[in-house]
C-alpha positions as CSV (number, residue, x, y, z in Angstrom):
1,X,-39.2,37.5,55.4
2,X,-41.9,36.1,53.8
3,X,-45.3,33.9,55.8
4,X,-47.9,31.8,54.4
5,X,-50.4,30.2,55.9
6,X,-54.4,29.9,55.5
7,X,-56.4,32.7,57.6
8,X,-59.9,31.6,56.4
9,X,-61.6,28.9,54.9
10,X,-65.2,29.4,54.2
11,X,-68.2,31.2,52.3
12,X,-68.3,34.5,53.7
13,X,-67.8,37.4,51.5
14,X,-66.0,39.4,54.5
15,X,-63.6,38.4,56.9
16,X,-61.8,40.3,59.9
17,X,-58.4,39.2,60.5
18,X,-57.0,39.7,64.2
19,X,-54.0,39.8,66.0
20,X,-52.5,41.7,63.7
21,X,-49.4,44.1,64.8
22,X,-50.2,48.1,64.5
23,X,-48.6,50.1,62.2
24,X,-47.8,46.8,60.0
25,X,-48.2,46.3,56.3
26,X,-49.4,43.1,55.3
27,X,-49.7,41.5,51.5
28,X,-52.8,38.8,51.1
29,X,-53.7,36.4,48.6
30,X,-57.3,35.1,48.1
31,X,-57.1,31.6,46.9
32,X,-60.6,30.6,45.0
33,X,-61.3,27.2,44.5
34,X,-64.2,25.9,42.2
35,X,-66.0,22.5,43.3
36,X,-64.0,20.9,41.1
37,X,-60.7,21.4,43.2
38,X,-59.7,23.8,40.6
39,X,-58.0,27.2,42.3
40,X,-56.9,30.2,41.1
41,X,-54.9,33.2,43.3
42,X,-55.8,36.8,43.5
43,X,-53.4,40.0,42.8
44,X,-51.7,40.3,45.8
45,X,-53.6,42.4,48.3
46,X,-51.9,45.2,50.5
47,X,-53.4,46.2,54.1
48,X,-51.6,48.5,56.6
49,X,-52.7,48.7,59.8
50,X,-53.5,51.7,61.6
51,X,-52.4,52.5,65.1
52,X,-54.0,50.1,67.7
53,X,-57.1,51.7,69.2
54,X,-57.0,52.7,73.1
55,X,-59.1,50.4,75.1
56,X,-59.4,49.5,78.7
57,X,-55.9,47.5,78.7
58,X,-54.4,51.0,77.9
59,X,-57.2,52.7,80.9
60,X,-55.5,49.9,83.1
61,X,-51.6,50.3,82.3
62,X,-52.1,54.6,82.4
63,X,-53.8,53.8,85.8
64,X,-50.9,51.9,87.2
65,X,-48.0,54.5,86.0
66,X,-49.7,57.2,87.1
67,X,-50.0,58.6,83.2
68,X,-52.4,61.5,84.0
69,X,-52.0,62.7,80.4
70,X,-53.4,59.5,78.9
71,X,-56.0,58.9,82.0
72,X,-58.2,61.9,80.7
73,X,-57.3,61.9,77.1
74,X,-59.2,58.2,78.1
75,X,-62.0,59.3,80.1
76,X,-62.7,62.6,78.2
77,X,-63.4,60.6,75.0
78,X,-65.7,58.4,75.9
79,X,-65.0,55.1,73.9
80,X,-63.5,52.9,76.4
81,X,-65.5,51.5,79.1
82,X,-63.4,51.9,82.3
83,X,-64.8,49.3,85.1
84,X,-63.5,46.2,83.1
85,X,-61.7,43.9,85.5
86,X,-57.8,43.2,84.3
87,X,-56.9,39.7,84.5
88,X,-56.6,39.6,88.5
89,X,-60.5,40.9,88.4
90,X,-59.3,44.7,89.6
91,X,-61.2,47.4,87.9
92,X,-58.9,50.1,87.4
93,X,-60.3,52.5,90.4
94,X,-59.4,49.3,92.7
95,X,-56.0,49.6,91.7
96,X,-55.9,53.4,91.3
């Protein structure tokens, strides 16, 4: 199934697209257009996404199952910062 649809309009000459799904491969096409309304398209572009990073959603869910496994790969690497409130403002040592 094939989706279109503009991401970006604009003058930058990098552009982060979010939201999209891990382990996903995606085809883009850049659409140039001159002042003069004239456009041309790029060679279609493929991206694959990597796995999603852990953050402090994945700190929070761990915490709530009891996954002790994923609680200190979490805490013994260092990148997530672990007293961000969830959306009911809990920290996840409130909830633990």
């Amino acid at each position: 199934m094939h989706s279109y649809g503009v991401i970006y309009t604009g003058y930058a000459t990098r552009h982060v697209v979010e939201g999209l799904e891990p382990r996903t491969l995606y085809k883009f096409r850049l659409k140039v257009t001159s002042p003069s309304g004239e456009y041309e398209y790029s060679p279609v572009v493929s991206v694959a996404t990597t796995r999603e990073p852990i953050s402090s959603e994945h700190f929070h869910r761990a915490v709530s199952v009891n996954d002790e496994d994923l609680l200190l790969r979490i805490l013994e690497g260092g990148h997530v910062m672990i007293d961000v409130p969830n959306k009911f403002g809990f920290t996840a040592l409130m909830v633990a």
